[in-house]
matplotlib code that plots the C-alpha trace (Angstrom):
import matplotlib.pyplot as plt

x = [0.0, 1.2, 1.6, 4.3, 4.9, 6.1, 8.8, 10.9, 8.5, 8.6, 8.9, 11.3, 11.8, 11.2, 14.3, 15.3, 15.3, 13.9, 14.0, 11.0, 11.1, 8.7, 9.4, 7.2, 7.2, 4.7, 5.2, 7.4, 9.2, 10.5, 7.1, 5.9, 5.9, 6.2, 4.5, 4.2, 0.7, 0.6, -2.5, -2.5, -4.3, -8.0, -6.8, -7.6, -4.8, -2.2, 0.4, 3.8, 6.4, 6.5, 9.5, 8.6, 9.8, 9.2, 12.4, 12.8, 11.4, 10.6, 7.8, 6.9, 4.1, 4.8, 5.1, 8.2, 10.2, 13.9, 13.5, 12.4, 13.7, 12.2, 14.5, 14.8, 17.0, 15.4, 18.0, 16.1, 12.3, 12.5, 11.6, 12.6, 11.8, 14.5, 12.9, 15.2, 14.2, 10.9, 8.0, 5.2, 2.8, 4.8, 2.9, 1.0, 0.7, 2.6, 1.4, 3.0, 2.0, 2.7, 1.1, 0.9, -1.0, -3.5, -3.2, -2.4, -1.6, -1.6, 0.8, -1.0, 1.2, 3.5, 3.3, 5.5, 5.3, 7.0, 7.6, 9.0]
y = [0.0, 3.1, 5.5, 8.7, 9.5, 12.7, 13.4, 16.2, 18.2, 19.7, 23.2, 25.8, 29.2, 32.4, 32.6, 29.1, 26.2, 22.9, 20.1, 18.3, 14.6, 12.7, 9.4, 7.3, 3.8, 1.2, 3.8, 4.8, 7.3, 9.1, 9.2, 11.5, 15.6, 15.6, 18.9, 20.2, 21.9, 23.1, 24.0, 26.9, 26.9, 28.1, 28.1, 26.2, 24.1, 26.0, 25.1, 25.5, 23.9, 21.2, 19.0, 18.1, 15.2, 15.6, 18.1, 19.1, 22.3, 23.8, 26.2, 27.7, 29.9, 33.8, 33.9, 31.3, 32.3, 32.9, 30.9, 26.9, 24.8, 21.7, 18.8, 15.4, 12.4, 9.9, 7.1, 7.1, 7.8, 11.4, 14.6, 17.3, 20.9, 23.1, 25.9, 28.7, 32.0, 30.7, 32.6, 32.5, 32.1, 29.0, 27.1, 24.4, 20.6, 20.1, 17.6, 15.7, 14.8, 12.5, 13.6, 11.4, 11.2, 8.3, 9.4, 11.4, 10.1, 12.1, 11.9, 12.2, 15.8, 16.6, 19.2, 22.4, 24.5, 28.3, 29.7, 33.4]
z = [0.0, -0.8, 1.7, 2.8, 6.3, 8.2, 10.9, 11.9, 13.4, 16.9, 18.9, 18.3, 18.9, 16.5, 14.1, 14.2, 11.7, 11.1, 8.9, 8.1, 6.5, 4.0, 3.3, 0.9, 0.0, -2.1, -4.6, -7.5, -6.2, -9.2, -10.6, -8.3, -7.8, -3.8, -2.0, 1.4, 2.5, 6.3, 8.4, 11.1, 14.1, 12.7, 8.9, 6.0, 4.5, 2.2, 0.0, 0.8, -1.6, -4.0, -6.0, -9.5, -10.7, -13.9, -14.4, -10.6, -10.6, -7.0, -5.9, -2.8, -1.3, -1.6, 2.8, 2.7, -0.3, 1.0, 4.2, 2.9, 0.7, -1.0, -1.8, -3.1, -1.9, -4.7, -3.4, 0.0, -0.9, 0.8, 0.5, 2.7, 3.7, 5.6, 7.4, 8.4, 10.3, 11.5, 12.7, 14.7, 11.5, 10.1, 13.3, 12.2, 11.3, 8.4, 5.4, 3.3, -0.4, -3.3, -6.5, -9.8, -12.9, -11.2, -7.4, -4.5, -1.5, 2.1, 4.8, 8.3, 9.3, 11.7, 14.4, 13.8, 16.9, 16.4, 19.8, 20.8]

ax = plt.figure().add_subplot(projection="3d")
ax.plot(x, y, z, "-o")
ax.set_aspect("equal")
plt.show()
């Protein structure tokens, strides 16, 4: 069964940085454009990044430009997302998720807490 799970998340302080992990398996890996949605406290889901695997283009929502980074390690099934200089708005559970031409598939989130 396909599935991607989340880890790295956790409390820190304002101005810190994080690593988030997604690692998927039952699925073929490099078939898939990877993404990371978050939900605040009392907000709808956003986007936040993705990895395309069709040519490994990145994107990222307007409020994390500068501070995240999306990346691929193919070899072990992951996708990460490096957040530097984190604020208070960046708190939320954090989603992974796999997108192909047939499916998507959720990963259950990961609590980011942002602390000052």
């Amino acid at each position: 069964q396909a599935q991607v799970v989340e880890s790295g998340g956790g409390l820190v302080q304002t101005g810190r940085s994080l690593r988030l992990s997604c690692t998927a398996s039952g699925l073929t890996f490099n078939q898939y454009t990877m993404a990371w949605f978050r939900q605040g406290p009392g907000k709808e889901r956003e986007f936040v990044a993705s990895h395309v695997h069709k040519d490994g283009s990145t994107y990222y929502a307007d409020s994390v430009k500068g501070r995240f980074t999306i990346t691929r390690d193919i070899a072990k099934n992951t996708v990460y997302l490096q957040m530097n200089n984190l604020r208070l708005e960046d708190t939320g559970v954090y989603y992974c998720k796999a997108i192909s031409d047939y499916d998507t598939i959720w990963g259950q989130g990961t609590q980011d807490t942002v602390s000052s």
